[in-house]
Residue, then its C-alpha position, 0 to 999 in steps of 0.5 A: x500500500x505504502x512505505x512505512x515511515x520512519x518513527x511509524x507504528x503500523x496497528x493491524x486489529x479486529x477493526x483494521x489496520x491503524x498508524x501511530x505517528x507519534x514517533x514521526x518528524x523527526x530527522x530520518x536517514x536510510x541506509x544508502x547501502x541498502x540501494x547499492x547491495x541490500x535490497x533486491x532490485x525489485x524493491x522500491x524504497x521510498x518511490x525510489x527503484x532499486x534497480x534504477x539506482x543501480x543503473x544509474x550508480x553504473x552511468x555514473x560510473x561510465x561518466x567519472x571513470x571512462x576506460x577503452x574496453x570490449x566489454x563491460x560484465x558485473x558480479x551477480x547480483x547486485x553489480x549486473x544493474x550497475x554492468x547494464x548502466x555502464x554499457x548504456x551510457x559507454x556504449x560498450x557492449x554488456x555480456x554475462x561474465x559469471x554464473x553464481x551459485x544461488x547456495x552460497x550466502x554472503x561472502x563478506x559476512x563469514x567470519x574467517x579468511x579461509x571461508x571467505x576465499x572457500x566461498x569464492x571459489x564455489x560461489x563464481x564460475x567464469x564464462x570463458x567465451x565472454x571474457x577470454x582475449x578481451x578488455x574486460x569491465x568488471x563492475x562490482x557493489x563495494x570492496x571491503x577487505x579486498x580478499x574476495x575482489x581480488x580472488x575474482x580478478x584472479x577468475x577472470x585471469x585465469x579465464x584469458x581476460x586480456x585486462x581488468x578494470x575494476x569499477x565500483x558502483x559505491x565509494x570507498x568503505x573507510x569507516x565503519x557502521x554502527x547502525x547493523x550492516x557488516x562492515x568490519x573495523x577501521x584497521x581491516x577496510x583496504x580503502x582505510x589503511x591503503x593511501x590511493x585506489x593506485x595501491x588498491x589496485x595493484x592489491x587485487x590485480x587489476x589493471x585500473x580501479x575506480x569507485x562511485x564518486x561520494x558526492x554523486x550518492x544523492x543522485x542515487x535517490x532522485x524520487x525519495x523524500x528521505x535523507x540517507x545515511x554514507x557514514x562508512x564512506x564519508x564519516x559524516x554519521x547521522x547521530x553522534x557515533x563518538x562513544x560508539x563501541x566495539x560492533x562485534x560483541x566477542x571482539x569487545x568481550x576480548x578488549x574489556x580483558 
């Protein structure tokens, strides 16, 4: 029927549904990740297409960081939007470059190294005949750690890719979230603790990278009345995070002896 405010308190009872807006007008700011990754691309989030975002992230993206290539390929899922919007506006043709498997959960989310680089493995397959002898384009939704983006490259590699210039469709993760998505501590974001997307690159094998210009995030959301929170890429946090504690509750458990 309608997106639930912020604040709201929605009442379904023997007479119908009824709303509480007591808890409304104030200042509200959503997850601006939740465009970009989280939400299926289906969704509409405050009269905003997720899909269409995703496109648009990708036109931006052929806008700000403009490369020769054969063609252009994203990571499923969330970077094949961003894919379809790059090749709209670059021109260059948009090709299936990987096949998921549909068992594996989120990757950047398993607690260990070695999971991680295990779920890559069986989380991927390459289609060689998109990318073999070619200039790929590869667009993906963030990098983290860089672990997995690299492993990805390293497919795409091993698959004949001729180059692979890394594009992705959000900025720099530089700080971390206290508000429930899983970014991991400041001391282990690669974007953090590496001085240019020069250093990023030559860490993941790729022959250029390129992220989401912050500033461009608000043209992501051109039909939605709310603010959004980029706080793990800019810093500029909706509430005051300064007392903030340690996300992970055993890291902070280990800390506190």
């Amino acid at each position: 029927m309608r997106d639930v405010l912020p604040g709201e308190i929605i009442v379904i009872g023997e007479d119908g549904l009824s709303s509480i807006k007591t808890h409304c007008g104030g200042r509200s700011s959503i997850c601006i990740f939740e465009y970009i990754y989280f939400a299926r691309p289906d969704s509409v989030i405050e009269g905003t297409s997720v899909h269409m975002a995703r496109v648009q992230s990708g036109r931006i993206l052929a806008e700000t960081a403009a490369v020769d290539a054969d063609i252009v390929i994203g990571v499923p899922d969330s970077g094949l939007d961003a894919a379809l919007g790059y090749s709209q506006e670059s021109g260059i043709p948009y090709g299936i470059g990987f096949i998921k498997n549909k068992y594996i959960g989120r990757s950047f989310i398993q607690p260990s190294q070695i999971q991680r680089d295990n779920s890559v493995k069986i989380k991927l397959n390459v289609i060689k005949e998109t990318v073999a002898g070619k200039r790929v384009i590869m667009i993906d939704d963030s990098i983290v750690r860089g672990t997995t983006c690299a492993r990805i490259v390293r497919l795409l590699r091993e698959a004949g890719a001729k180059e692979v210039h890394v594009r992705i469709s959000s900025p720099p993760f530089v700080h971390s979230c206290y508000f429930g998505t899983d970014i991991d501590s400041e001391d282990r974001l690669i974007a953090h603790n590496c001085r240019n997307t020069e250093e990023i690159a030559d860490y993941i094998g790729a022959d250029s990278l390129a992220y989401m210009p912050a500033p461009s995030l608000g043209q992501l959301l051109n039909k939605s009345g709310l603010g959004f929170c980029d706080g793990c890429f800019t810093g500029n946090y909706p509430v005051d995070v300064s007392h903030a504690v340690y996300k992970n509750k055993f890291d902070s458990k280990i800390h506190e002896n």
